[in-house]
Z-matrix of the N, CA and C atoms (Angstrom, degrees):
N
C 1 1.435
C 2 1.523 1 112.05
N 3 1.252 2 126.10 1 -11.11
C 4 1.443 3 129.16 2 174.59
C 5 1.718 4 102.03 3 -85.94
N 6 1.290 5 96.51 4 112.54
C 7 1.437 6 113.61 5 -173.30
C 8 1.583 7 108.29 6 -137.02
N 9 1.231 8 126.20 7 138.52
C 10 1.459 9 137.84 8 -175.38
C 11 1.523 10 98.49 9 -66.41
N 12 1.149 11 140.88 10 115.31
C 13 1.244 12 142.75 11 137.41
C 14 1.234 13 137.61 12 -45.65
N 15 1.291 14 165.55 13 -102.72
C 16 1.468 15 163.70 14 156.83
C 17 1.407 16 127.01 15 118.38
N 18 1.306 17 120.67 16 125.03
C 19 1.603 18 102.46 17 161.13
C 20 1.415 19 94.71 18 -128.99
N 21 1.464 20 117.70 19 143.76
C 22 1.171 21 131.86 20 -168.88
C 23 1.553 22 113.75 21 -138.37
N 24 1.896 23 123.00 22 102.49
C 25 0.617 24 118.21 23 -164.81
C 26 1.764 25 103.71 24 -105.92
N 27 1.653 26 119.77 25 130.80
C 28 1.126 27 127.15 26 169.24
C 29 1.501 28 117.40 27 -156.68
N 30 1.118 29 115.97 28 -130.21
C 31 1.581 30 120.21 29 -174.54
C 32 1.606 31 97.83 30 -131.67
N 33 1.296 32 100.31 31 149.19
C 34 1.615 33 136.67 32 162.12
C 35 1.722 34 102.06 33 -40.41
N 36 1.083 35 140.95 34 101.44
C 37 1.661 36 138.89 35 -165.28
C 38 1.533 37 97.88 36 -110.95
N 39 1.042 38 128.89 37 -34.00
C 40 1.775 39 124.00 38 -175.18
C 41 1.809 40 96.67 39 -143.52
N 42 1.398 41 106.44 40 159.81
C 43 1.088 42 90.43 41 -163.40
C 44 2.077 43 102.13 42 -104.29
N 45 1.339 44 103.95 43 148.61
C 46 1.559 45 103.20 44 -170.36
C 47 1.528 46 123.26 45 -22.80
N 48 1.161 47 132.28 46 145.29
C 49 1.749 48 133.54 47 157.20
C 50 1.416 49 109.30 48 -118.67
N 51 1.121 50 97.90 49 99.36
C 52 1.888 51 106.81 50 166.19
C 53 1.565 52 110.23 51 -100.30
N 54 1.709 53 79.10 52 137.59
C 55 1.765 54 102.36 53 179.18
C 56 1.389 55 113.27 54 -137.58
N 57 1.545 56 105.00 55 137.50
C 58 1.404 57 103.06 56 158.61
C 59 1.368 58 121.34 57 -67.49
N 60 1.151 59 127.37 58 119.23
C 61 1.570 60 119.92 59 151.63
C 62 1.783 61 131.29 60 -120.76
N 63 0.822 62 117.61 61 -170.78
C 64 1.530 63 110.33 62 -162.56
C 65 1.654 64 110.42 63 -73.47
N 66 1.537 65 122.34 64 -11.59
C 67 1.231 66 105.41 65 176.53
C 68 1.346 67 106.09 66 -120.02
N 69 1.560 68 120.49 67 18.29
C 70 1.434 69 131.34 68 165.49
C 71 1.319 70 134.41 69 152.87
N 72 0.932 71 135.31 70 -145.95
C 73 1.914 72 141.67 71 166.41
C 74 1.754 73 79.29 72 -81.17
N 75 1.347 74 89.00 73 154.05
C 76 1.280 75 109.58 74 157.21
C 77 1.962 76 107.61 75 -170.63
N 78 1.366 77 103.87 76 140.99
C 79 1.407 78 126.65 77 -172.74
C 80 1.438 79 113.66 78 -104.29
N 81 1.592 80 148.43 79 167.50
C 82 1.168 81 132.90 80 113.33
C 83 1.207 82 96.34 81 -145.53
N 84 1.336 83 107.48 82 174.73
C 85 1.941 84 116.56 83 174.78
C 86 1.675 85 77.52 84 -163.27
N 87 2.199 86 82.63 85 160.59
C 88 2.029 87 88.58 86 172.71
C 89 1.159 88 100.17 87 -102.32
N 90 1.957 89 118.65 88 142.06
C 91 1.185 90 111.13 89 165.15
C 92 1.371 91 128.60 90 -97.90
N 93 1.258 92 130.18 91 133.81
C 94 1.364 93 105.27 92 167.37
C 95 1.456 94 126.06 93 -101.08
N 96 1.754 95 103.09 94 160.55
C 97 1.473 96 124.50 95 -172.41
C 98 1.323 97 120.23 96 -118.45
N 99 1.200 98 114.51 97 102.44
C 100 1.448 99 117.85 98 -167.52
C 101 1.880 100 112.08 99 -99.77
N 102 1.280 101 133.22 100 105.60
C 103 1.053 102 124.61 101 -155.51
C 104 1.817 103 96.03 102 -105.89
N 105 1.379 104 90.25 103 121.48
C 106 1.673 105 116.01 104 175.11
C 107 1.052 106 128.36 105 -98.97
N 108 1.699 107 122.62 106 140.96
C 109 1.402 108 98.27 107 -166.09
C 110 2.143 109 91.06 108 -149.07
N 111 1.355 110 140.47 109 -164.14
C 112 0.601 111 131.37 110 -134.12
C 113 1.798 112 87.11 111 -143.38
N 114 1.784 113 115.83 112 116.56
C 115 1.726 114 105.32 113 -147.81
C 116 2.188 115 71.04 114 -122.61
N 117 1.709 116 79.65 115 108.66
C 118 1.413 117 100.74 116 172.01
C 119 1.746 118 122.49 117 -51.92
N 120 1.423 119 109.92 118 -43.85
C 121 1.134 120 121.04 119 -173.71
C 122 1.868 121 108.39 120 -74.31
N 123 1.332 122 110.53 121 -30.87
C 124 1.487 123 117.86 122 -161.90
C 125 2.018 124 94.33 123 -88.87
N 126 1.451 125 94.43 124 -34.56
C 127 1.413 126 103.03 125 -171.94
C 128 1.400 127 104.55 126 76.86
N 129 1.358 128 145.47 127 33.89
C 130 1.010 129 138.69 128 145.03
C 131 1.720 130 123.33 129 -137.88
N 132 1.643 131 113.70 130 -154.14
C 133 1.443 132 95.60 131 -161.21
C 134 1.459 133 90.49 132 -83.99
N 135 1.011 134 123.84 133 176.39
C 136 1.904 135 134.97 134 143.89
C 137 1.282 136 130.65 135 -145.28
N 138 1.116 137 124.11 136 138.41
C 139 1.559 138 144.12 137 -173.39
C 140 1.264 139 121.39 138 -59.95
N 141 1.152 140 119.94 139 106.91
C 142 1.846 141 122.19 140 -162.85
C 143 1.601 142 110.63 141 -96.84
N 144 1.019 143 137.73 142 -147.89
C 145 1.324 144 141.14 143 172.38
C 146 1.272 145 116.32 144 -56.91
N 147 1.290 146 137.92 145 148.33
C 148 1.280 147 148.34 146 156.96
C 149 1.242 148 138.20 147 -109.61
N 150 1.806 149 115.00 148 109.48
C 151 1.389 150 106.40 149 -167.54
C 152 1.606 151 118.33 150 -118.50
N 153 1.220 152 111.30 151 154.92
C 154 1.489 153 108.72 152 -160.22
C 155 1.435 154 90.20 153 -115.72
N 156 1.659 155 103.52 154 139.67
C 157 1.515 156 115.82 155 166.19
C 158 1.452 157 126.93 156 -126.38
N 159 1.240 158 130.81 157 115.83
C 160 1.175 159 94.75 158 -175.20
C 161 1.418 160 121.53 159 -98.14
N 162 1.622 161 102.66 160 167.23
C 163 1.891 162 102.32 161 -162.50
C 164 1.250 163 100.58 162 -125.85
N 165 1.926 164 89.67 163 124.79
C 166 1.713 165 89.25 164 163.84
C 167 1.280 166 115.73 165 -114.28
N 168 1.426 167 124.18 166 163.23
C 169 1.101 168 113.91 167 -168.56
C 170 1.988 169 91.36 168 -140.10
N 171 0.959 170 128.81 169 -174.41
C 172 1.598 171 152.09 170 -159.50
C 173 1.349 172 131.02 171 -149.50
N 174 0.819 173 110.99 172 141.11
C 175 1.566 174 130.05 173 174.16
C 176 1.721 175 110.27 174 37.21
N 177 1.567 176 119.76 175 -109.53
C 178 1.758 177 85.36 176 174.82
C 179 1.476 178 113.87 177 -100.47
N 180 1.227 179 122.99 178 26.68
C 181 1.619 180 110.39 179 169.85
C 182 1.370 181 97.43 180 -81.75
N 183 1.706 182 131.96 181 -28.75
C 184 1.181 183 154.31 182 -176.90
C 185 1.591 184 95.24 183 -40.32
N 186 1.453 185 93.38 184 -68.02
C 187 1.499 186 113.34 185 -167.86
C 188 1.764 187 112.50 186 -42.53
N 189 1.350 188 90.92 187 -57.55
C 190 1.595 189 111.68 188 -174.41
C 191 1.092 190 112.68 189 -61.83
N 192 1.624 191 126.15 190 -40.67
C 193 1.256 192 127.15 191 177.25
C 194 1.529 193 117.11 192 -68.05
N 195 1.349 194 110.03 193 -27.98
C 196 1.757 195 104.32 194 174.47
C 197 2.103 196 99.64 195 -76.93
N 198 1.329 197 92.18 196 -36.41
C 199 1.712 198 63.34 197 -163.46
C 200 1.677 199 112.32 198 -95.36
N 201 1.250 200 115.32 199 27.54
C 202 1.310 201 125.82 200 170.62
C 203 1.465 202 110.72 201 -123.95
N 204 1.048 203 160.02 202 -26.31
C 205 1.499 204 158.41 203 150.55
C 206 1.339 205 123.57 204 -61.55
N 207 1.139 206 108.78 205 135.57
C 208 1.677 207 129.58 206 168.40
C 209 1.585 208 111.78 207 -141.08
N 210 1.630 209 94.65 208 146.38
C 211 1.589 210 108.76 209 179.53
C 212 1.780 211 106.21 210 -50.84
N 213 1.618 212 105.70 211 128.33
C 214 1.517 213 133.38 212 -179.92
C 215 1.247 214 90.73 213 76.72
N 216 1.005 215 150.87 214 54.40
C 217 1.239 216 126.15 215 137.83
C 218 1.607 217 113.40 216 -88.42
N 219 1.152 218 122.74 217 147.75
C 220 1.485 219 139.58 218 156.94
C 221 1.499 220 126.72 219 -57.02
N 222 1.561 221 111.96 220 97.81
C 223 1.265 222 115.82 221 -178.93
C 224 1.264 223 126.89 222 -134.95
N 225 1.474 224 136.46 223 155.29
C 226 1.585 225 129.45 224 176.18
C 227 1.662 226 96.55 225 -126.66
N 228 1.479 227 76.07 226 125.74
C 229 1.776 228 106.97 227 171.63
C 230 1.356 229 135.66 228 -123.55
N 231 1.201 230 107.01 229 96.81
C 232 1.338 231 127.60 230 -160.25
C 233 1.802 232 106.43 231 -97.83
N 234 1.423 233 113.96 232 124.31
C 235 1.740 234 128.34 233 -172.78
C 236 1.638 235 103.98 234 -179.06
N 237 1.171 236 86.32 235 -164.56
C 238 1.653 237 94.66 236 -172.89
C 239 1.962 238 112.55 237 -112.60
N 240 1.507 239 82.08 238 128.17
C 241 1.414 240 90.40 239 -169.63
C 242 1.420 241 114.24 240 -76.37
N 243 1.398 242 112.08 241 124.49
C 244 1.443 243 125.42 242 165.84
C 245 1.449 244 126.05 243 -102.51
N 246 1.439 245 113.06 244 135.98
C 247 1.352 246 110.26 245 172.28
C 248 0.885 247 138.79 246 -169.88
N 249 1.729 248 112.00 247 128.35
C 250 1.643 249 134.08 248 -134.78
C 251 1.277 250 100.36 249 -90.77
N 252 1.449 251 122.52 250 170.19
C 253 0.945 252 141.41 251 167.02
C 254 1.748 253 112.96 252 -154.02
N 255 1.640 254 104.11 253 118.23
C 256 1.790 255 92.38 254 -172.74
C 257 1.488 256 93.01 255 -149.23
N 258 1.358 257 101.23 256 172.25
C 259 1.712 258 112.26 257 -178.31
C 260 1.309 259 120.92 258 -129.89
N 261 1.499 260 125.91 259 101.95
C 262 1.145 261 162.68 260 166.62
C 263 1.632 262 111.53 261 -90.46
N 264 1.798 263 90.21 262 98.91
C 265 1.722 264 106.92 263 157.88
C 266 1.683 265 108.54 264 66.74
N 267 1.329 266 108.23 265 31.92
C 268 1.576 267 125.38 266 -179.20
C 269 1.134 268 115.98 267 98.36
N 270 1.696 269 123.07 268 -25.67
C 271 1.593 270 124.61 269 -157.09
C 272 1.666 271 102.14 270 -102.85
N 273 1.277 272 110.82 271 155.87
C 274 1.312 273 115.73 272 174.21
C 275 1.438 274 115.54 273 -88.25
N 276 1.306 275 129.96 274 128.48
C 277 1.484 276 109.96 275 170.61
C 278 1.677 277 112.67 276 -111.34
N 279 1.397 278 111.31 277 165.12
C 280 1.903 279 78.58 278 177.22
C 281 2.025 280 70.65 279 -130.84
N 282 1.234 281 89.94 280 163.33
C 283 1.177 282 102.70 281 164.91
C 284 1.508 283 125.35 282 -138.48
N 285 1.773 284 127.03 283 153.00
C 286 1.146 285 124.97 284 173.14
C 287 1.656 286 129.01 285 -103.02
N 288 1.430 287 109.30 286 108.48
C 289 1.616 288 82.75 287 -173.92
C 290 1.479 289 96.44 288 -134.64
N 291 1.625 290 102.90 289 147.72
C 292 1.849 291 118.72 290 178.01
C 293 2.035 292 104.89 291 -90.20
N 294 1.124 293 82.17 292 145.93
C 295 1.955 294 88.04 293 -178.61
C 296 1.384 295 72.34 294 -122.41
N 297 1.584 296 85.64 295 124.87
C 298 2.024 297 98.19 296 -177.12
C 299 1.207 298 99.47 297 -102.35
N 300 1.866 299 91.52 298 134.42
C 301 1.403 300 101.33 299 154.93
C 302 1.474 301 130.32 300 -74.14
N 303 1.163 302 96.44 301 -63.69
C 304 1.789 303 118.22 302 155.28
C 305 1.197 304 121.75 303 -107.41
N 306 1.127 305 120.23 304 152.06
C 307 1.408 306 113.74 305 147.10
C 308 1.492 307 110.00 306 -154.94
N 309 1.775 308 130.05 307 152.27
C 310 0.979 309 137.14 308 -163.68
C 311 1.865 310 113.44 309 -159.08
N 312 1.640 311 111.77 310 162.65
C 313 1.328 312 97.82 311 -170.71
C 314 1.658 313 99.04 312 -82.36
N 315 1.336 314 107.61 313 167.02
C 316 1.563 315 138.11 314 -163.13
C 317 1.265 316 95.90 315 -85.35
N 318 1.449 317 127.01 316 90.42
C 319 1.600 318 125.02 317 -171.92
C 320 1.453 319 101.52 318 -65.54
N 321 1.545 320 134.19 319 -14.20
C 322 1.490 321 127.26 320 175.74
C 323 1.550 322 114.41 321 -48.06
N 324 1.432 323 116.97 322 -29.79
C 325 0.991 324 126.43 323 -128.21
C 326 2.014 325 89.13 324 -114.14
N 327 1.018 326 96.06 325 -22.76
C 328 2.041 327 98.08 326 -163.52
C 329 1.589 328 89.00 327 -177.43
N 330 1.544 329 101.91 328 -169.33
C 331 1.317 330 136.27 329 178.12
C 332 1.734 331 113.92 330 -114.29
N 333 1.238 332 107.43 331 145.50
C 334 1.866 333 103.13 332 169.64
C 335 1.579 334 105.56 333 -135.97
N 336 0.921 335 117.80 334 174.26
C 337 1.497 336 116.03 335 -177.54
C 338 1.434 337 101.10 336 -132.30
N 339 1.276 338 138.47 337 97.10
C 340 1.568 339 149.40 338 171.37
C 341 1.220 340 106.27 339 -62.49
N 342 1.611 341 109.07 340 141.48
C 343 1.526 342 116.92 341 -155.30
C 344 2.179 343 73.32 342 -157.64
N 345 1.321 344 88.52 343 133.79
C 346 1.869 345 98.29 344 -178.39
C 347 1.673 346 91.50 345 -105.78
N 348 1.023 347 80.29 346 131.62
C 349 1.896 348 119.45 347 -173.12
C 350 1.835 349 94.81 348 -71.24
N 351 1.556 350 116.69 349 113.03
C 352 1.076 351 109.42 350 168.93
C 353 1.353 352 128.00 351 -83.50
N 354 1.206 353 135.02 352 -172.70
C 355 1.572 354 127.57 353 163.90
C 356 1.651 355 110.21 354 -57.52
N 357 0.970 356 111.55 355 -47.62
C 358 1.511 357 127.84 356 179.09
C 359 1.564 358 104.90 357 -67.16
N 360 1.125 359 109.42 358 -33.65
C 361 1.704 360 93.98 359 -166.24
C 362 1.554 361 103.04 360 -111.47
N 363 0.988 362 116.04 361 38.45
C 364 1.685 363 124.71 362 -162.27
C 365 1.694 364 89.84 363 -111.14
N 366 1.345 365 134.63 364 45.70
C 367 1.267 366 110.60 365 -176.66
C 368 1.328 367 131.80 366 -99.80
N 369 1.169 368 150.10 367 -114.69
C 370 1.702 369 152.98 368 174.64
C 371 1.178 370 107.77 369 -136.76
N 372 1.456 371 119.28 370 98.30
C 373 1.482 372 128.50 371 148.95
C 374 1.747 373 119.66 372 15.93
N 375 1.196 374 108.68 373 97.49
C 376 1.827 375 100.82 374 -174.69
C 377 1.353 376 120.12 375 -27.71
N 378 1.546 377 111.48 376 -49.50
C 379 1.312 378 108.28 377 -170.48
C 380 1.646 379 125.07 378 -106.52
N 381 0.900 380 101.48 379 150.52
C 382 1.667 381 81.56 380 167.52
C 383 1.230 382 112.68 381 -96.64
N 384 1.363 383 115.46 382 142.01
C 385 1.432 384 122.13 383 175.18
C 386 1.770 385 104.47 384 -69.16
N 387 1.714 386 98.18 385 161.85
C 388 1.302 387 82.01 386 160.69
C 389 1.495 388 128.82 387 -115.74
N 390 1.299 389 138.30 388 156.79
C 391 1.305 390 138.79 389 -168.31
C 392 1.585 391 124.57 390 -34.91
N 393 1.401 392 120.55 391 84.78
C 394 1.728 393 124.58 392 -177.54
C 395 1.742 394 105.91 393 -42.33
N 396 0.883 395 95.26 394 171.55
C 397 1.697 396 107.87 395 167.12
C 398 1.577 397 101.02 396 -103.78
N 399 1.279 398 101.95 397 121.10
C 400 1.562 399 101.46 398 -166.76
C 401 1.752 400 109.77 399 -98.51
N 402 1.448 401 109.18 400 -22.38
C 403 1.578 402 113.49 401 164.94
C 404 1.646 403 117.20 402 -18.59
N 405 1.475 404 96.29 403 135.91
C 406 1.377 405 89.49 404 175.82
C 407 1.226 406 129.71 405 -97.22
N 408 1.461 407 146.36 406 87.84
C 409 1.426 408 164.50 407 173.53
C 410 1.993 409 87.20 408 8.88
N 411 1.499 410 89.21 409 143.71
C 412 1.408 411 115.09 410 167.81
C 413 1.659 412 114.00 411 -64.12
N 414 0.931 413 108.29 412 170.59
C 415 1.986 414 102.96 413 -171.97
C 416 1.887 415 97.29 414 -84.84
N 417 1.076 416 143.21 415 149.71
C 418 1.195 417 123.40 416 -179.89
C 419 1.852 418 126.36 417 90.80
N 420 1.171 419 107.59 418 -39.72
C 421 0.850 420 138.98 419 -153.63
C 422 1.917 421 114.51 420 -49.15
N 423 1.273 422 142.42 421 155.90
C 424 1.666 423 135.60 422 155.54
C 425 1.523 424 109.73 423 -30.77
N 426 1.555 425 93.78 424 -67.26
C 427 1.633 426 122.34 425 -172.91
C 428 1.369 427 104.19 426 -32.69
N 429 1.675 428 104.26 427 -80.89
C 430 1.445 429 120.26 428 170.70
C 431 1.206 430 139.01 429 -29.67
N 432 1.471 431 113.13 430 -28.50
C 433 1.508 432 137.79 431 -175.97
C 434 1.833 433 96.86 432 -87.45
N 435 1.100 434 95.72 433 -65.20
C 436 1.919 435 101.28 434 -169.98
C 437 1.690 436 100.31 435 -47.64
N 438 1.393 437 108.27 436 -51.78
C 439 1.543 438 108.65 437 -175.75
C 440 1.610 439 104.94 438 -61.10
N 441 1.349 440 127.46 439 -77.88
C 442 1.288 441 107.52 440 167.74
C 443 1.549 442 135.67 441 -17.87
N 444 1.316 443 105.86 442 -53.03
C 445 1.863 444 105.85 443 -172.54
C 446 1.714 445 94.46 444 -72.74
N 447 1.414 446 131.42 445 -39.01
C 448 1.149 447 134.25 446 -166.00
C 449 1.747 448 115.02 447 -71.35
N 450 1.396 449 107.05 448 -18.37
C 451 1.576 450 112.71 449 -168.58
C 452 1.774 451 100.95 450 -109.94
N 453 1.469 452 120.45 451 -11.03
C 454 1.522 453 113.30 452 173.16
C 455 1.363 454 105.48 453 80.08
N 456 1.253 455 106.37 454 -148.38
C 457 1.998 456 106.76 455 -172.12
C 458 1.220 457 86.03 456 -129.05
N 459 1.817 458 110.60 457 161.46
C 460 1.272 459 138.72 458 165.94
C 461 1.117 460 119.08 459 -155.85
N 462 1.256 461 139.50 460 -174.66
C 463 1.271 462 139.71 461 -150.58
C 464 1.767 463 97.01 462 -143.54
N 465 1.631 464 129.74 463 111.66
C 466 1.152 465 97.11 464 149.53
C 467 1.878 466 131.59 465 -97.38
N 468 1.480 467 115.51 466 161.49
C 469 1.388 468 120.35 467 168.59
C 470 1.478 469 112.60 468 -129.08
N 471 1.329 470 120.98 469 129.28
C 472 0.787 471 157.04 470 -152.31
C 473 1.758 472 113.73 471 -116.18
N 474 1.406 473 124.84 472 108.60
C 475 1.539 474 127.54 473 -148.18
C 476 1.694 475 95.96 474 -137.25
């Protein structure tokens, strides 16, 4: 029962993949977390590291999360943090991923208008997306750069 908790507030980084599978809806997209902090000498804000997580979510948050998210949007996602570590082709990779409890857009950021998902209107995303490359970009990297400038700043907190 001792499980990492998390809420991690950033932007929408890839955009959702919902699938049916045999024990339900299931969602994920990566988010990113850009941690900002306050650069005394410059006198303004600046953009610190950026970390990508990816989030899955289940059954109908699954649902909700495909048909309410789009890439950059502003969101906090709160679940339990997992994190892998495996070896692919000699190299180690570790990876970070949240099993969401919730997650919702970042009212700092805009307004949304909540609409409760009926039985009837609870359905599967028209399309299917197709399968992202979920690898995680080199430190430095093109990849790394586009995703950063593309996801804006966020803040993570950590609970």
């Amino acid at each position: 029962m001792n499980e990492t908790m998390v809420c991690a507030v950033g932007r929408v980084a890839t955009q959702p993949v919902y699938r049916e599978v045999a024990s339900g809806p299931s969602a994920r997209f990566r988010l990113a977390v850009t941690a900002r902090y306050w650069d005394r000498e410059k006198n303004t804000w600046t953009d610190g590291h950026t970390n990508f997580f990816t989030v899955w979510a289940n059954r109908q948050l699954a649902t909700n999360t495909a048909a309410s998210l789009t890439v950059g949007e502003p969101v906090i996602v709160q679940g339990r943090l997992k994190v892998r570590t495996d070896v692919r082709e000699g190299q180690s990779w570790t990876s970070a991923d949240i099993d969401a409890v919730a997650i919702g857009h970042d009212l700092a950021w805009g307004t949304a208008a909540f609409r409760r998902a009926g039985k009837t209107e609870a359905t599967a995303p028209s399309q299917v997306q197709p399968e992202p490359n979920w690898e995680t970009a080199q430190e430095g990297s093109e990849e790394e750069a586009a995703a950063r400038a593309q996801s804006g700043s966020a803040t993570a907190v950590l609970t």
